[in-house]
DRENZA-53217 format. One line per 2 residues: number of its first residue (from 0); their letters; for each residue x, y, z of N, C-alpha, C. Coordinates in steps of 0.2 Angstrom, whole numbers, plus 5000, padded with zeros to 4 digits. Example, Ala and Ser with C-alpha at 12.3 -4.5 7.8 and 13.67 -1.06 7.14 Angstrom:
REM DRENZA-53217
0> AS> 5066 4972 5039 5062 4978 5039 5066 4984 5039  5064 4989 5035 5068 4995 5036 5064 5000 5039
REM end
This chain:
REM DRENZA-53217
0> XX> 4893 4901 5095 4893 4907 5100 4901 4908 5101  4901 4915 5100 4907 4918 5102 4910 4919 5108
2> XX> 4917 4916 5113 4917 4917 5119 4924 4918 5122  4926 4921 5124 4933 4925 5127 4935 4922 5136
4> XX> 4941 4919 5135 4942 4918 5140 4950 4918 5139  4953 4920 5147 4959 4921 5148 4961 4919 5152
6> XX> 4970 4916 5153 4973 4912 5157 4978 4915 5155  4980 4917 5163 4987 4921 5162 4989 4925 5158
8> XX> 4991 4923 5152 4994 4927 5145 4993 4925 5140  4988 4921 5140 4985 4918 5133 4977 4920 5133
10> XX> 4975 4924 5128 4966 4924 5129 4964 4920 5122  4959 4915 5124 4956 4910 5118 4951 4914 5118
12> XX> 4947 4916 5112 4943 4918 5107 4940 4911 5104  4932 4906 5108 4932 4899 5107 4926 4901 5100
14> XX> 4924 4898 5095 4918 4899 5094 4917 4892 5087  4915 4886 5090 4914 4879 5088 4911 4879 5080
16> XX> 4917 4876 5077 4915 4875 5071 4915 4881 5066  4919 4886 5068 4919 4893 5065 4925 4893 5059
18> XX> 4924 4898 5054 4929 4899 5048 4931 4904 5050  4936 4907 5048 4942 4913 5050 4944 4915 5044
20> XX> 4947 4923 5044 4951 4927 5041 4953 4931 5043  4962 4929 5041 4966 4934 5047 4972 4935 5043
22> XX> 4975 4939 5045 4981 4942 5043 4987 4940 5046  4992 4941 5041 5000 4939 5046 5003 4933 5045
24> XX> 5006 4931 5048 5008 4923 5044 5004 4916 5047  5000 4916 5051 4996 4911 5055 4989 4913 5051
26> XX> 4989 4920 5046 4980 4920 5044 4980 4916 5038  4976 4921 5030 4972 4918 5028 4964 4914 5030
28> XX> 4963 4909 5027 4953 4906 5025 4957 4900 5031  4955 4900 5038 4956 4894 5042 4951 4891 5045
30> XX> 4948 4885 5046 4944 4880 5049 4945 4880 5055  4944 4882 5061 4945 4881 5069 4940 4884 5074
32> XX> 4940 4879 5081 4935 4879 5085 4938 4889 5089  4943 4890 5088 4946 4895 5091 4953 4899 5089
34> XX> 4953 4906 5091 4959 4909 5089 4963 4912 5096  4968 4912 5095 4973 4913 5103 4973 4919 5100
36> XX> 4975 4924 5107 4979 4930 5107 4985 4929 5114  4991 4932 5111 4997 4929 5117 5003 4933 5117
38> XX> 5002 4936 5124 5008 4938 5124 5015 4937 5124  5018 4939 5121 5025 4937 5122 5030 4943 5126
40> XX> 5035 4938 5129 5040 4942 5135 5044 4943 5131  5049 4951 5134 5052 4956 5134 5059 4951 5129
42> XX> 5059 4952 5125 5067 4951 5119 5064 4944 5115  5057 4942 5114 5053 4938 5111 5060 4938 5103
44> XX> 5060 4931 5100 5065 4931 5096 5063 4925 5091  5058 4921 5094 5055 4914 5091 5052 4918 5083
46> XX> 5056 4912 5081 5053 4912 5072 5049 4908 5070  5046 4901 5074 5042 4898 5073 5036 4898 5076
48> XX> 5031 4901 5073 5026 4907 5075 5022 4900 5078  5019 4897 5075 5013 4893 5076 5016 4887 5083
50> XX> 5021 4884 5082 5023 4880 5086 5025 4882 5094  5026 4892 5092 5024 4896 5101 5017 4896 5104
52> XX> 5015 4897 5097 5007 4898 5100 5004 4891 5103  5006 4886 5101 5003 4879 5102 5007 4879 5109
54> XX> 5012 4879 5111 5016 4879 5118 5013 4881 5122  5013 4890 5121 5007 4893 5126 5002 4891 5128
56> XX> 4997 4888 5121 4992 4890 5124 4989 4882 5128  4994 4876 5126 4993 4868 5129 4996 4872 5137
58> XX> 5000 4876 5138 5003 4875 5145 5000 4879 5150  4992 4883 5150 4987 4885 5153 4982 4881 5152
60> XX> 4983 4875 5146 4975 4872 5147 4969 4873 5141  4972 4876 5137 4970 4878 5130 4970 4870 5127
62> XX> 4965 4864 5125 4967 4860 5122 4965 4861 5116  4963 4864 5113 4959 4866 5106 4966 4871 5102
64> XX> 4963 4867 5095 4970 4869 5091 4967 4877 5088  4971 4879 5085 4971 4887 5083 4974 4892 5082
66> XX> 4975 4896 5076 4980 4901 5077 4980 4905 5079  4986 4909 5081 4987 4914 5086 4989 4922 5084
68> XX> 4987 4924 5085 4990 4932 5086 4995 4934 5090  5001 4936 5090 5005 4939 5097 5006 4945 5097
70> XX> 5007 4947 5105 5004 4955 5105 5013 4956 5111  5014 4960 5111 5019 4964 5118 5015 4964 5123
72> XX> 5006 4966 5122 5001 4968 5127 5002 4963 5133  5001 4964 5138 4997 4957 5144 4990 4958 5141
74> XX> 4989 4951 5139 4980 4950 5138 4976 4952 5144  4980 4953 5149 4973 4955 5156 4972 4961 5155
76> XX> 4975 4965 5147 4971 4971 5146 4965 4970 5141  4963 4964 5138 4959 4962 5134 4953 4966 5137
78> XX> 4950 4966 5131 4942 4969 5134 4937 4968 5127  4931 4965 5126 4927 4962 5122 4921 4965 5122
80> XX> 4919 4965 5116 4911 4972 5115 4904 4964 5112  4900 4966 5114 4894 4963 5110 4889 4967 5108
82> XX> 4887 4965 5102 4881 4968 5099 4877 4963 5094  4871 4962 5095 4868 4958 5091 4872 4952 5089
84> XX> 4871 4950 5084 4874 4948 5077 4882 4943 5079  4885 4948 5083 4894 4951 5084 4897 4952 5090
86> XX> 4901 4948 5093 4907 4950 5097 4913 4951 5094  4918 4956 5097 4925 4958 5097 4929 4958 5104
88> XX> 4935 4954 5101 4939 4956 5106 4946 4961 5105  4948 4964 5107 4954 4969 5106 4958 4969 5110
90> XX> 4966 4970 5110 4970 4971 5114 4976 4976 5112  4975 4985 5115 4980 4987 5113 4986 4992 5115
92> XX> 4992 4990 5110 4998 4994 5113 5000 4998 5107  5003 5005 5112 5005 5010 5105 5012 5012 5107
94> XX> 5017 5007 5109 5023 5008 5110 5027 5010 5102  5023 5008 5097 5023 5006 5088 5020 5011 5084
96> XX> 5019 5017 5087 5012 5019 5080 5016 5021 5074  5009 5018 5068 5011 5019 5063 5009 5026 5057
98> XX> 5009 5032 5058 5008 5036 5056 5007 5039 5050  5000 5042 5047 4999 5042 5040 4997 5050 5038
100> XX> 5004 5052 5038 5001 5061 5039 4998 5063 5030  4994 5068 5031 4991 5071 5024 4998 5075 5017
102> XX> 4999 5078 5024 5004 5084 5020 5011 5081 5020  5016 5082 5016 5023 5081 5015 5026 5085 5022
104> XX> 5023 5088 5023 5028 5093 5028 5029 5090 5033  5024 5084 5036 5025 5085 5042 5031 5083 5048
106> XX> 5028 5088 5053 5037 5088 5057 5038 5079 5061  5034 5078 5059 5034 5069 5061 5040 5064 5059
108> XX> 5043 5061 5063 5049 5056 5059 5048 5049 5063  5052 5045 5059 5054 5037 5059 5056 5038 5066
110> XX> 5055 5036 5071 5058 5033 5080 5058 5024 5079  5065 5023 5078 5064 5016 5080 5072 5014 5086
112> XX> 5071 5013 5091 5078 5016 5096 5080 5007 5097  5087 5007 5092 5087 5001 5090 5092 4998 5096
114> XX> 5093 5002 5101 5098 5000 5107 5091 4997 5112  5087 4996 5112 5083 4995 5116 5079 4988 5114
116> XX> 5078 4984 5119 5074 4978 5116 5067 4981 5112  5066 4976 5108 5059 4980 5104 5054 4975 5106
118> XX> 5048 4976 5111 5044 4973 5112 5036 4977 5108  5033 4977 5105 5029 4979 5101 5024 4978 5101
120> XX> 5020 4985 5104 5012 4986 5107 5008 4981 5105  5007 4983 5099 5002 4978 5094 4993 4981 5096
122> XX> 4989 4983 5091 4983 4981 5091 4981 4976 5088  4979 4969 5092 4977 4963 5089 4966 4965 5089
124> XX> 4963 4962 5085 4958 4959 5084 4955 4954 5084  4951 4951 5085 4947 4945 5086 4938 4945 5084
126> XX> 4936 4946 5081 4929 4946 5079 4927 4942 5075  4920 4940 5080 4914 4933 5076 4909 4937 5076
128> XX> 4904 4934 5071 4898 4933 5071 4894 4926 5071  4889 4927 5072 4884 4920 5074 4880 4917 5065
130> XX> 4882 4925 5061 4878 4924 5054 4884 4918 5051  4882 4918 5044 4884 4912 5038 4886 4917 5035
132> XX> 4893 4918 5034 4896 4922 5029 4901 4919 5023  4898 4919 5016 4903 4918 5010 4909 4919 5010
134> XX> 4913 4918 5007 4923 4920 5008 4924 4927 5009  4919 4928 5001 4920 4937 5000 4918 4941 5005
136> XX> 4913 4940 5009 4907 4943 5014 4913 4941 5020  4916 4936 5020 4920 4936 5027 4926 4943 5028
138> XX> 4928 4942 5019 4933 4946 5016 4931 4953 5020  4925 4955 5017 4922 4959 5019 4921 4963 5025
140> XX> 4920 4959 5030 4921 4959 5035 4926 4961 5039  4930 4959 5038 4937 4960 5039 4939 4968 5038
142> XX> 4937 4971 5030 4939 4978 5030 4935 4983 5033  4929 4980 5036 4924 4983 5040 4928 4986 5046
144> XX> 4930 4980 5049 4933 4980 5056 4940 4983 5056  4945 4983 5050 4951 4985 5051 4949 4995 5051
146> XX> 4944 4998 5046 4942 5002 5045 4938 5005 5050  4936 5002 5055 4935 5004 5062 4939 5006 5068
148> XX> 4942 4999 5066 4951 4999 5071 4953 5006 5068  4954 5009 5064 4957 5015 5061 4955 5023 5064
150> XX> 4947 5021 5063 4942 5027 5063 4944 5028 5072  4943 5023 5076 4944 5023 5082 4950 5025 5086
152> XX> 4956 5022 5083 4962 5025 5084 4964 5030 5082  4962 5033 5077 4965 5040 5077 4960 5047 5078
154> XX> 4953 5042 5080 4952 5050 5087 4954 5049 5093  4957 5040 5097 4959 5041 5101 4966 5044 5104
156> XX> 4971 5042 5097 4976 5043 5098 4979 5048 5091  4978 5050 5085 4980 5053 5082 4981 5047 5077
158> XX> 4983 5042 5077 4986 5037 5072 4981 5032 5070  4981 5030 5064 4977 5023 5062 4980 5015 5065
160> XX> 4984 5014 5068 4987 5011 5070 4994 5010 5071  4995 5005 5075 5004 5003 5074 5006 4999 5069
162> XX> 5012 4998 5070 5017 4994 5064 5015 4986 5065  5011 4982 5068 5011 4975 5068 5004 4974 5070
164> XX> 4999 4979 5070 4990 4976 5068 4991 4970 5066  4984 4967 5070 4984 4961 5065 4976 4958 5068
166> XX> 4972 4955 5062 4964 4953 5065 4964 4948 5063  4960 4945 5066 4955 4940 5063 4947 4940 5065
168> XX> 4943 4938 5059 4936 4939 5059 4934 4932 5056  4929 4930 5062 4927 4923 5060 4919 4923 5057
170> XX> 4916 4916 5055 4909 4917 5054 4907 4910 5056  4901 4907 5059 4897 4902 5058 4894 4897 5055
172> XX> 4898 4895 5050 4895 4891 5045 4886 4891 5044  4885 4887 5048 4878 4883 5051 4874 4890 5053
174> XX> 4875 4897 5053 4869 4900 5056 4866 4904 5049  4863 4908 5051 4857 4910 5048 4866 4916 5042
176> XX> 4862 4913 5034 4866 4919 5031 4865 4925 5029  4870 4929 5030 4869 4936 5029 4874 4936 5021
178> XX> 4874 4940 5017 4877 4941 5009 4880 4946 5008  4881 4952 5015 4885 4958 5015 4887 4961 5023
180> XX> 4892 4964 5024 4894 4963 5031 4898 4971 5029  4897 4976 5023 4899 4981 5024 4895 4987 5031
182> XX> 4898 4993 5031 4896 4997 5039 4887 4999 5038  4884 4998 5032 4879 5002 5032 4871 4992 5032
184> XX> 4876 4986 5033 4872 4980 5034 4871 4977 5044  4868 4973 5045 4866 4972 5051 4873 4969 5056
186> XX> 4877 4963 5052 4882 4962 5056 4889 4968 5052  4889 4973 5051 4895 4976 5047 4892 4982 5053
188> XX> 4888 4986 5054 4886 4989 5058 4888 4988 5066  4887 4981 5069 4888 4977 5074 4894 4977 5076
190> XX> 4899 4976 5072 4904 4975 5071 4908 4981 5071  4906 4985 5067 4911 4994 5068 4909 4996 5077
192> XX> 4904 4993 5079 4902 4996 5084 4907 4994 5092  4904 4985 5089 4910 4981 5093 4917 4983 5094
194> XX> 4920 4985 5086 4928 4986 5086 4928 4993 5091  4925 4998 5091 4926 5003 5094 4926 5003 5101
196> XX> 4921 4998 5103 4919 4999 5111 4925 4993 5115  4928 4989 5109 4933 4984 5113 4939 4986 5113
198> XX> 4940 4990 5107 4948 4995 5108 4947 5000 5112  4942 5005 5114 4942 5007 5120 4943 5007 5124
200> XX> 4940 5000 5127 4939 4999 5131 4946 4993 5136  4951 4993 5129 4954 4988 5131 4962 4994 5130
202> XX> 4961 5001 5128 4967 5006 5128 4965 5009 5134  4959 5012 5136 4958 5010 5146 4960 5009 5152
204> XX> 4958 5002 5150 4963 4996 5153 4970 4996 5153  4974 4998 5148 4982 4998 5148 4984 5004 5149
206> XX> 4980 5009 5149 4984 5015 5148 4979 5019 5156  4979 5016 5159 4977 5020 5167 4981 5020 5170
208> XX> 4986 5019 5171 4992 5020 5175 4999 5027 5172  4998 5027 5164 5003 5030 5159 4999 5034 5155
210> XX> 5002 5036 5150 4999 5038 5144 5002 5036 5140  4998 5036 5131 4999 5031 5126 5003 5037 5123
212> XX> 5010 5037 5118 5012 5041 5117 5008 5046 5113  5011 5052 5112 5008 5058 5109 5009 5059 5103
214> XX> 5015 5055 5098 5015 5057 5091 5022 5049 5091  5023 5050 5085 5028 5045 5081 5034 5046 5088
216> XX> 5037 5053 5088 5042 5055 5090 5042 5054 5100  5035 5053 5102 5038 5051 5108 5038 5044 5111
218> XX> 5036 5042 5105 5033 5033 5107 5043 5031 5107  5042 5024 5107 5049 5021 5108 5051 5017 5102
220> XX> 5046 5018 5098 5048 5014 5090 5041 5020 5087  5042 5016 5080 5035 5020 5076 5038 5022 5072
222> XX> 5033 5022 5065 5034 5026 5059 5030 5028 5057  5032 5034 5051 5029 5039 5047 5030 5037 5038
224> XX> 5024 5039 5039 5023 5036 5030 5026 5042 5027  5029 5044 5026 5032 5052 5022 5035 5050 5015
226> XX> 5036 5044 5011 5036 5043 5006 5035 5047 4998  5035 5048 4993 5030 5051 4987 5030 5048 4982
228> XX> 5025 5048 4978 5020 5045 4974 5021 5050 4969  5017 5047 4963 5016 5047 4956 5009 5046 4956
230> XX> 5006 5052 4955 4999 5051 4956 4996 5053 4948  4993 5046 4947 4991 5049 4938 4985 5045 4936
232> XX> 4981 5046 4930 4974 5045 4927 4974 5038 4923  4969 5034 4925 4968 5027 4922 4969 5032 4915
234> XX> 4971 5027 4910 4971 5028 4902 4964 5026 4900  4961 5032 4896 4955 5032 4891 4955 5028 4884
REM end
């Protein structure tokens, strides 16, 4: 059972005996009862990711080991969706967006204002399910959820994300298994549903007092993909 609780600036994501897959340098196929999400303070500099997270999260009470996400966010904007199958939790900032325009033209550019501490929004993710998921079905999973985080952020804000997204998506060993977790299956469904309604509901929560920037250009950092390619045909 999947459960969210939070202490000052640390939120644990508990769910007993659970397998994970995450991104970042704390992810990959990981074995734990739980997953931190943690904020970190204004000129954050630590290069030993996992031994902050372990400080954090022992110094609210957190005794359960686990890897962490860190976010710019304060967690007290955390917000967590249920459906069937699936809980999500989200936490988002767009101090960072990372922008993916169609056209070459567009009038969009790199902001990154290097006189300023860089503290970085981040949308982090945390999503269980209570089903028995295979490696690849977890793997699965995962693409379900990042592809929601996408779909959701760029009607709410115009971009697929910021520069330092990062998720993790657990499963149950022991519960009832499921063999696909793509958008059109019972937990991939659950789970697009969850990531929508917990990013919402968690850029709500941060963004009531302000507003989230409007493009690349008025945020405080952010980039634009404006790169070109070589676009060419498999060989026959």
């Amino acid at each position: 059972m999947f459960e969210a609780t939070t202490r000052e600036e640390v939120c644990q994501c508990h769910c007993e005996g659970a397998r994970w897959l995450g991104t970042g340098t704390s992810g990959g196929f990981r074995d734990a009862d739980a997953v931190y999400n943690v904020t970190v303070p204004e000129g954050f500099d630590r290069t030993d990711l996992a031994s902050y997270v372990d400080e954090r999260r022992r110094a609210v009470g957190f005794d359960v080991d686990g890897p962490g996400l860190l976010t710019g966010v304060n967690v007290a904007h955390a917000r967590c969706a249920s459906s069937g199958p699936v809980t999500a939790m989200a936490t988002v900032g767009l101090s960072n967006p990372a922008a993916l325009p169609l056209e070459k033209d567009t009038h969009e550019r790199n902001n990154r204002d290097d006189t300023e501490e860089w503290r970085p929004g981040t949308v982090n993710l945390v999503v269980g399910t209570d089903r028995a998921l295979a490696d690849g079905t977890l793997a699965e999973l995962l693409a379900t959820c990042v592809e929601a985080k996408a779909a959701t952020l760029s009607k709410l804000v115009g971009v697929p994300g910021t520069t330092s997204d990062a998720a993790f998506v657990g499963t149950e060993p022991d519960g009832t298994p499921a063999e696909f977790a793509g958008s059109a299956t019972t937990v991939g469904a659950a789970a697009r549903a969850c990531v929508r309604d917990a990013i919402r509901g968690s850029f709500e929560a941060r963004y009531t007092d302000d507003d989230p920037p409007a493009s690349v250009a008025d945020a405080r950092h952010g980039v634009v993909t404006d790169r070109e390619t070589t676009v060419f045909e498999p060989e026959r």
